[in-house]
N, C-alpha and C positions, 0 to 999 in steps of 0.2 A: 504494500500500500504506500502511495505516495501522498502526500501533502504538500502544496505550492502555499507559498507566503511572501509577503511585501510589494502585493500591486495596491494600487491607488492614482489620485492625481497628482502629476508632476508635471512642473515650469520644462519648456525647452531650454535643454542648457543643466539641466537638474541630473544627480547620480543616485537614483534609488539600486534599492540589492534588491533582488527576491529570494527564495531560497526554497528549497525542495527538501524534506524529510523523510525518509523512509525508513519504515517500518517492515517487523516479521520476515524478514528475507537478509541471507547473507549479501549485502548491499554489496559491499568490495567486491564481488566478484559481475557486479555489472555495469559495461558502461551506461552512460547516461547525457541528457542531453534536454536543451530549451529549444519550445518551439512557439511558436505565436500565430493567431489566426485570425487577423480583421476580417473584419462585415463583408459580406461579399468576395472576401476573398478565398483559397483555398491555404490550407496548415500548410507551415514553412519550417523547418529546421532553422534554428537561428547558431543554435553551438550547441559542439558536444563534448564529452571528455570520457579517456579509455578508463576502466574499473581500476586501477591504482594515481590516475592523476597526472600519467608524466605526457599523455599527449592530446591536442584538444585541436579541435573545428572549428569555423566561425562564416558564415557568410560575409562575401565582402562588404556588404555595407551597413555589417557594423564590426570590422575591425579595426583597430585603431580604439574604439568606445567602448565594446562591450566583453566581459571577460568571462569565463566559466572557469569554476575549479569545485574541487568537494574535499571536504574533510573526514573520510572514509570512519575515522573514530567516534563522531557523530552523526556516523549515515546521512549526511547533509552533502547537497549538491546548493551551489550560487550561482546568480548570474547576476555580476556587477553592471552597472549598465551605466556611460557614461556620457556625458554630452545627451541626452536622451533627444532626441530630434520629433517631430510631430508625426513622421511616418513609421515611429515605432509602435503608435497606440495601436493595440490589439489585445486579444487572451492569450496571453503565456502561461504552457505547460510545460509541465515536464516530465521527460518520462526516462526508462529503464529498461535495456533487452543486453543479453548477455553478448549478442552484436550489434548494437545500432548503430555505429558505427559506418559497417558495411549497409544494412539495411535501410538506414535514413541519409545519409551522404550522396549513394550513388543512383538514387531512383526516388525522384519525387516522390511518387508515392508512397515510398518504403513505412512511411510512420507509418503508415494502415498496422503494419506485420508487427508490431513492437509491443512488448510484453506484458507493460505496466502504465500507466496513466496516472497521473494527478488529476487534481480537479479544474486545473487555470485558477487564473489570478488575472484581473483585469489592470490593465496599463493604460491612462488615461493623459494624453501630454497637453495642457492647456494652460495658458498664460491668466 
């Protein structure tokens, strides 16, 4: 079981965290990863990071701003998010597959197949 926490409204220009909890499951052994889904649009992988933390994804347009890592000893995943821009508001999830890596990176569609789901956490970027 996942838990998503820290969306709200934020200023452009603003660094909110979110962060993802996970429960009941040997966590360390799965990667994980943030994804986000405005209105009309379809779910996008925003970053992801391998089950021990040393290697992580990030769509290009938010590298440079937006960062992933997790703290495997409290089964916590983050997604630091910086400079927040207005075309970030959407529902950030996150979720958990023991490859998601391979499965949500190389095929749009891939989140479909992925193991574990949070609930989202809405992101609201307004001045």
């Amino acid at each position: 079981q996942l838990q998503a926490s820290g969306g709200g409204v934020a200023q452009p220009g603003a660094s909110p965290r979110l962060s993802c909890a996970a429960s009941g499951r040997a966590f360390s052994n799965y990667e994980a990863g943030w994804f986000r889904q405005a209105p009309g649009k379809e779910r996008e992988i925003v970053a992801a990071v391998t089950s021990d933390g040393t290697g992580t994804y990030r769509i290009d347009s938010v590298k440079g701003r937006f960062t992933i890592s997790r703290d495997n000893a409290k089964n916590t995943v983050y997604l630091q998010m910086n400079n927040l821009k207005p075309e970030d508001a959407a529902v950030y999830y996150c979720a958990a597959d023991r490859r998601l890596m391979q499965k949500a990176t190389l095929n749009a569609s891939g989140y479909k197949y992925l193991e574990l789901w949070g609930q989202g956490t809405l992101v609201t970027v307004s001045s």
